[in-house]
N, C-alpha and C positions, 0 to 999 in steps of 0.2 A: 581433461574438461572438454563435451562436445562443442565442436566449433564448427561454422559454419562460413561458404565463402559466398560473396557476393558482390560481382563489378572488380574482382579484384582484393577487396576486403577481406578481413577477415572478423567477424562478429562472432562474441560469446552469448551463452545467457549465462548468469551469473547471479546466485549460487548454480552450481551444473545440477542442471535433470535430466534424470537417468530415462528419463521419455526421447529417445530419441526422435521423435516426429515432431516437437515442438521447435520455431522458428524463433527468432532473435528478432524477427522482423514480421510482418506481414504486407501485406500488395493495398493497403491504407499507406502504412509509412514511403511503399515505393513512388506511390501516388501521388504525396507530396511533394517528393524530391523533382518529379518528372513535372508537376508545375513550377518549380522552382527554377526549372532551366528558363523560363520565359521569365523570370525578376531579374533584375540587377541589384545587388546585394550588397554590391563593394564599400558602399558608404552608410547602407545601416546599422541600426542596432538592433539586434531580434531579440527573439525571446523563444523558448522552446517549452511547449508543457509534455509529460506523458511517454516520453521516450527511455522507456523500461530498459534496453538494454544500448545505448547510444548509438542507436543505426543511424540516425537523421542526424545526431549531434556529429560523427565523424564523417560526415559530406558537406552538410551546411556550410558554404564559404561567405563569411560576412564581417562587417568592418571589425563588431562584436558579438560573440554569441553569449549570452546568457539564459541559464536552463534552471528550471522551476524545477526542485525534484522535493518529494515528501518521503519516499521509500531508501533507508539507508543501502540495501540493497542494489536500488536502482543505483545510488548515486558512487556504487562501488564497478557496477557493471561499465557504467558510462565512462569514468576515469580508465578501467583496463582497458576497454576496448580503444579510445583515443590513444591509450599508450603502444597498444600493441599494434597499430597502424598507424605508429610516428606522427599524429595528426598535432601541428602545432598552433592550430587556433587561438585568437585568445577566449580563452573559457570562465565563464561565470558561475557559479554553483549559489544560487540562492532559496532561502525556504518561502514557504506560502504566506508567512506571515512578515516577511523583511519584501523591500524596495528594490528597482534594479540601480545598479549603479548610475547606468543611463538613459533617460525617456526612451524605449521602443518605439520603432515603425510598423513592425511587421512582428504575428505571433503565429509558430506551427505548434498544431497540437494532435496529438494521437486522441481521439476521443476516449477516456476510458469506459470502464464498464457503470459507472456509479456516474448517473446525471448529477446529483451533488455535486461531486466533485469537478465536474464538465462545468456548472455553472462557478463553482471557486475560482477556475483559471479562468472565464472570462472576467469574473471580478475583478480578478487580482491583476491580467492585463489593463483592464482601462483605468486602474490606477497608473499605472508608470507605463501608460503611453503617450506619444509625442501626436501632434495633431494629425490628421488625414493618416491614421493608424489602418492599419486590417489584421485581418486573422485565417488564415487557411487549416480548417481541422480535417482529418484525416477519418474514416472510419470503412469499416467492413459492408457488405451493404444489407447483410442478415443482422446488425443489429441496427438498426435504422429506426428510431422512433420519432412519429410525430414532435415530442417534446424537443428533440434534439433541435430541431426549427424555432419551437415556441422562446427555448430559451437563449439562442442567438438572435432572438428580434427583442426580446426584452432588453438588451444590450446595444444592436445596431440598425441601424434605418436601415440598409441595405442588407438581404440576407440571400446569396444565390445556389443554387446545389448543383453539383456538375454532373455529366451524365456517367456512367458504370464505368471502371475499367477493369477487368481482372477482379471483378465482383465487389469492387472498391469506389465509394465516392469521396466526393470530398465540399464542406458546406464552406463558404468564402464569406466573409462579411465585413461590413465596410460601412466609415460613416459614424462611428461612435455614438450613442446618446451621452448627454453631461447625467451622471448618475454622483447621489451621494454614496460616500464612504462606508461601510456598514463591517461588521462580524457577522459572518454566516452560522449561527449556532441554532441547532434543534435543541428543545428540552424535551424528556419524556418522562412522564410518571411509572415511577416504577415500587411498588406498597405503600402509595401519598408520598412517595417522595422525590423530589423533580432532580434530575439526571442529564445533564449537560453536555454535549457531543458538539464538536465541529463540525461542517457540511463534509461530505466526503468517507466521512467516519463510520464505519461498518454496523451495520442494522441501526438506522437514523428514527424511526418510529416507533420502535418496541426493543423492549427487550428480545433477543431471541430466544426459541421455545428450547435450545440445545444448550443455553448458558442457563436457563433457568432450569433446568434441570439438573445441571451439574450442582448449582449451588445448592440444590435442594438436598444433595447428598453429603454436602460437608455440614455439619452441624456443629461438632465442635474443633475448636484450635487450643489445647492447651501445652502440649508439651514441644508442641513445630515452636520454634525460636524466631527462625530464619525459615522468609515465605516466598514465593515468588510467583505473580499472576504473569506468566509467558502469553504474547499475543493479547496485550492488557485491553486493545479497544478503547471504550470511553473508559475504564476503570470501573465497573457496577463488580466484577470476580476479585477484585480487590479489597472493594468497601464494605464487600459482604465477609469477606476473611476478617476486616480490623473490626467489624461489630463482634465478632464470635473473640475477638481477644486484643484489644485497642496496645497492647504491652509489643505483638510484632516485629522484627527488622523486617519490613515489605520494603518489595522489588520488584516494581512494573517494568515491563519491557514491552515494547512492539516496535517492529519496524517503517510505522510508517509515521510522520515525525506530529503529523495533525491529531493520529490518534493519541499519541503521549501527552500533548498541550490538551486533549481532552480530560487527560484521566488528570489533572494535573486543576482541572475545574471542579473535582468532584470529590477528592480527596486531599489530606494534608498529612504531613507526617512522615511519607513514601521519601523514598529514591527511583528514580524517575530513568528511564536508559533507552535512548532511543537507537536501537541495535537490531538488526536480523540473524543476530548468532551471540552466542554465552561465553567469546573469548573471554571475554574479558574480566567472569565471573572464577576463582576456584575452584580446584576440584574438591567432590567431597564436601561440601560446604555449605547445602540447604537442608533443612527439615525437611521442606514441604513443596512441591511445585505442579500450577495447577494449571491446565488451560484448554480451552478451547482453539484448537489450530486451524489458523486456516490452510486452504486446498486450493485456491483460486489465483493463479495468478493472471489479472484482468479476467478476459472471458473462457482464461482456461482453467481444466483441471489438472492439477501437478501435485501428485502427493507427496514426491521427493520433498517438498519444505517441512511437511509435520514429520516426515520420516528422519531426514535431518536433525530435527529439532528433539523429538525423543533422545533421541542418541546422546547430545548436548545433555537435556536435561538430566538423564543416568545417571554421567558423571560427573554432572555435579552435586549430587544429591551425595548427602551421609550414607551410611550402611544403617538399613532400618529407616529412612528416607520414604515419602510419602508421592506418590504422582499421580492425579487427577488427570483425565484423558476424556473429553466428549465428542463421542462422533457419529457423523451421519452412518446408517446401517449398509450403504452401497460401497461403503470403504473400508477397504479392508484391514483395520489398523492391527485387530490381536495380533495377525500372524506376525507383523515389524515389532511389536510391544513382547512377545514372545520372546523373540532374539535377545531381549536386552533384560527383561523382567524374571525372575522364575517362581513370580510371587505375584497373580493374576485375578482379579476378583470381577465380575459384572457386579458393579454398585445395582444401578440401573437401568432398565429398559424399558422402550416401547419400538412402537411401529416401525418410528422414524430414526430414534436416536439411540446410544448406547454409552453408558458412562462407564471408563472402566477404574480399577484402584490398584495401581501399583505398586510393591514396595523392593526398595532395593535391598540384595541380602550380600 
């Protein structure tokens, strides 16, 4: 697994990708920790959002830490790397939609790449925070958007930005307004029919043009038994499989735990897996397996995770086993589906997108 050293440290990214240039950290995360020398910490209770592979979580010295994580991934990365730098904090692991154990003082946050979800974790901070709270967020300074400001002031009186360091700033705020409680949920129409998403939750406005295409190529489901929408999102690649055959064993999966609670609004009937990998699934075992992967992780591209994830999905698929793949045309999927499939079809195409249909032989 690449591993990377830092201060002594030693940080993974976790699952490994085979991208060696990608960091475990970036000069936003260092940024906060390097304000953090100027806190005293010893007697609060913090809170951590966004910390993908637990850089900031294995430094943070404080009375308690507790870490906001949504990515089962993330919250696999953050445990190894505390383990593998003996780090004996006491550590909190809680979801977006549970309480902290204890009112916070202070909340660091990696900004992510989805303002949704930037505005979820201040929400979810000034619920279980303690009074005279703040929040130090961390961010690159090439993604820097106006809103990033708009919607820390909709949050706190006070809203300050710091100047550059290492191409990193970081936005401070402080002063809480008393807000009501609310669920951050989009609805979208999608054929008159409204389609439910948590904030945070991938393509929050539309369907996207590369899901609607795939599904456009599945038409019928009758002899798939056993189905599974990999990278389920709000659940629409799901609901469009139980229309084509309501009789299914469906099997959502995504790893990130808001988008599950999404699909989970949208659909009934399913089993629900909020997982970044198919241990836990048999081999041999699906009909049918369709998805849309993502590439992204935050503001990178990493194709090791769909790469990954084919591979999973192969074996678990029956012999004469179904695989749905939609993908942007800058990626170069056949050549990985290649390896695994000997049984390759382009459903369909355009410009942008490429749907392919695999079967296992």
């Amino acid at each position: 697994m690449h591993m990377q050293k830092k201060d002594g440290l030693k940080i993974k990214r976790y699952p490994a990708s085979n991208n060696r240039s990608l960091q475990a950290w970036s000069a936003a995360d260092e940024y906060i920790l390097r304000h953090i020398k100027e806190l005293d910490l010893s007697e609060k209770h913090i809170l951590i959002y966004g910390d993908s592979f637990g850089y900031l979580a294995t430094q943070i010295k404080a009375k308690s830490i507790c870490i906001a994580v949504d990515g089962a991934a993330q919250k696999g990365a953050i445990i190894k790397n505390l383990e593998d730098n003996k780090v004996k904090s006491p550590v909190t692991f809680i979801t977006l939609t549970e309480e902290t154990p204890e009112k916070c003082a202070i909340a660091f946050i990696k900004i992510p790449k989805s303002l949704e979800q930037f505005e979820l974790f201040l929400h979810h901070f000034m619920h279980n925070a303690s009074q005279d709270s703040e929040i130090v967020c961390g961010f690159m300074t090439r993604h820097f958007s106006k809103q990033l400001v708009s919607i820390c002031e909709d949050y706190f009186e006070e809203v300050s930005q710091s100047l550059a360091w290492k191409k990193a700033r970081l936005l401070i705020c402080k002063k809480g307004k008393k807000l009501e409680k609310k669920t951050l949920i989009n609805t979208i129409s999608f054929n008159n029919e409204p389609i439910s998403q948590h904030y945070g939750v991938f393509s929050s406005n539309s369907i996207d043009a590369a899901t609607q295409l795939l599904m456009a190529q599945i038409k019928t489901v009758e002899d798939e038994t056993k189905v599974m929408d990999l990278g389920c999102g709000n659940g629409i690649i799901g609901l469009h499989l139980m229309k084509l055959n309501d009789t299914i064993d469906l099997h959502l999966v995504d790893d990130s735990f808001m988008a599950v609670e999404s699909a989970k609004l949208n659909i009934q009937n399913a089993t629900f897996h909020h997982a970044y990998n198919l241990d836990s699934f048999s081999d041999n075992s699906f009909d049918l397996i369709v998805t849309n992967p993502p590439f992204h992780v935050g503001h990178e591209i990493d194709i090791s995770v769909p790469i990954r994830l084919f591979k999973e999905a192969h074996d678990k698929l029956k012999v004469g086993g179904l695989f749905y793949v939609v993908a942007n045309n800058h990626l170069n999927y056949k050549t990985h589906l290649s390896k695994l499939f000997k049984e390759i079809e382009v459903a369909e195409d355009n410009e942008k997108f490429t749907t392919y249909k695999c079967c296992k032989t």
